[in-house]
C-alpha positions as CSV (number, residue, x, y, z in Angstrom):
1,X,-5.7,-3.8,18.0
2,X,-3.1,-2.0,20.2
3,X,0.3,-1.2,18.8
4,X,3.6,-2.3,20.6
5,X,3.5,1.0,21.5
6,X,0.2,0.9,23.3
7,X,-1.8,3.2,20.3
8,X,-4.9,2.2,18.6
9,X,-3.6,0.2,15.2
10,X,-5.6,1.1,12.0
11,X,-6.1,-0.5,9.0
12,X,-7.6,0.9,5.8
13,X,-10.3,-0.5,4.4
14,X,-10.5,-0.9,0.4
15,X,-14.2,-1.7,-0.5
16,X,-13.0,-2.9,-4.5
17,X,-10.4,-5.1,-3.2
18,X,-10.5,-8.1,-4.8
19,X,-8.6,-11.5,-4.8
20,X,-5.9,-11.6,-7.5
21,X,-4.4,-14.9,-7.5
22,X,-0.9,-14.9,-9.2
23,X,-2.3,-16.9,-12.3
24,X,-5.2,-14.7,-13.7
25,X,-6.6,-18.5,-14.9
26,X,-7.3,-18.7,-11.4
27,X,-9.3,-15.9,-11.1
28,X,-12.7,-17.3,-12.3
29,X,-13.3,-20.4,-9.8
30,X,-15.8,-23.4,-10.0
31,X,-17.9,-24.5,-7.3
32,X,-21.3,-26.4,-6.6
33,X,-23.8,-24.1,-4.1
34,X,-23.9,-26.1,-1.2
35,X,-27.2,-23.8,0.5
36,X,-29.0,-21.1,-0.9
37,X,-32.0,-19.1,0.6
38,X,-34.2,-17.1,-1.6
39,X,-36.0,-15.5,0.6
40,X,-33.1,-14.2,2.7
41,X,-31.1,-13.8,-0.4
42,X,-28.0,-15.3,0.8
43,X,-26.3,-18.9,0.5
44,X,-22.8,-20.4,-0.2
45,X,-20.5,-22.3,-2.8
46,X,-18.5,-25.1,-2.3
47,X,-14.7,-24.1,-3.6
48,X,-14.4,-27.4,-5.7
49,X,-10.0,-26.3,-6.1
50,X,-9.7,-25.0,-2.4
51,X,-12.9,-26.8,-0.9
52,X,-13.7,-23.2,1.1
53,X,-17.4,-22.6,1.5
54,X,-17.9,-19.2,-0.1
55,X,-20.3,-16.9,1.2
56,X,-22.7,-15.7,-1.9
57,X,-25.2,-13.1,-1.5
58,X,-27.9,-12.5,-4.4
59,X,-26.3,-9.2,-5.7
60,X,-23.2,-11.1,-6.6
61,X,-26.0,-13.4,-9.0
62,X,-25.8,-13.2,-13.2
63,X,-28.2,-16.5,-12.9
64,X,-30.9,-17.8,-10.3
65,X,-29.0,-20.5,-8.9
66,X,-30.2,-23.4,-6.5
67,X,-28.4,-26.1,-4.1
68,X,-26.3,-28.8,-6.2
69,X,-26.0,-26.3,-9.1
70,X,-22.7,-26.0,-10.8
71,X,-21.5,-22.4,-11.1
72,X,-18.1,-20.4,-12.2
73,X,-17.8,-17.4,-10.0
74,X,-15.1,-14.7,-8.6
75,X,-13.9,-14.0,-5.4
76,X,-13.7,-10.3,-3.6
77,X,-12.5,-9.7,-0.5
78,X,-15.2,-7.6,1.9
79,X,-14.7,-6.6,5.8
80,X,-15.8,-10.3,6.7
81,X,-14.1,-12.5,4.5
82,X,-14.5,-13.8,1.2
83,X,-17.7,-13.3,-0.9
84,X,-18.7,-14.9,-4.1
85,X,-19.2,-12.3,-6.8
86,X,-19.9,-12.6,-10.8
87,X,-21.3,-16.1,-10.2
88,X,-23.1,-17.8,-13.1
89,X,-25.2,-20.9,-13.8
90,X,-22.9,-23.8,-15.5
91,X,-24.5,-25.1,-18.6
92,X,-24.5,-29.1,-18.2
């Protein structure tokens, strides 16, 4: 990105950033995966408050999920947007 200036523009990057919505209720979401593929190890969750798709990859698992499942999950902010993190089976 070039500055008005004309330089290079930099901006750090904070690998533990994570969201922090102003209500810390809001911190642990709900959501229904929408895709998941074992073998790649990757899928994503339906937002059901802001109806995002979430990215989720299998390190952020506590429980093997599957598409349709209900899960409670949190969100952290990485280099390409938001990931899916601490995400756990809902019991029905």
């Amino acid at each position: 990105m070039q500055s008005p200036a004309g330089g290079q523009v930099h901006f750090p990057y904070h690998p533990d950033t994570r969201y922090e919505p102003a209500d810390p209720q809001d911190l642990i979401r709900q959501g229904v995966v929408t895709f998941f593929n074992d073998s790649k190890g990757y899928g994503f969750i339906k937002d059901l408050q802001s109806q995002d798709s979430i990215f989720v990859h299998v390190n952020g698992l506590k429980d093997t999920i599957k598409e349709h499942d209900k899960v409670s999950f949190t969100i952290e902010m990485t280099p390409k947007g938001q990931s899916a993190v601490d995400v756990a089976k809902q019991v029905a």
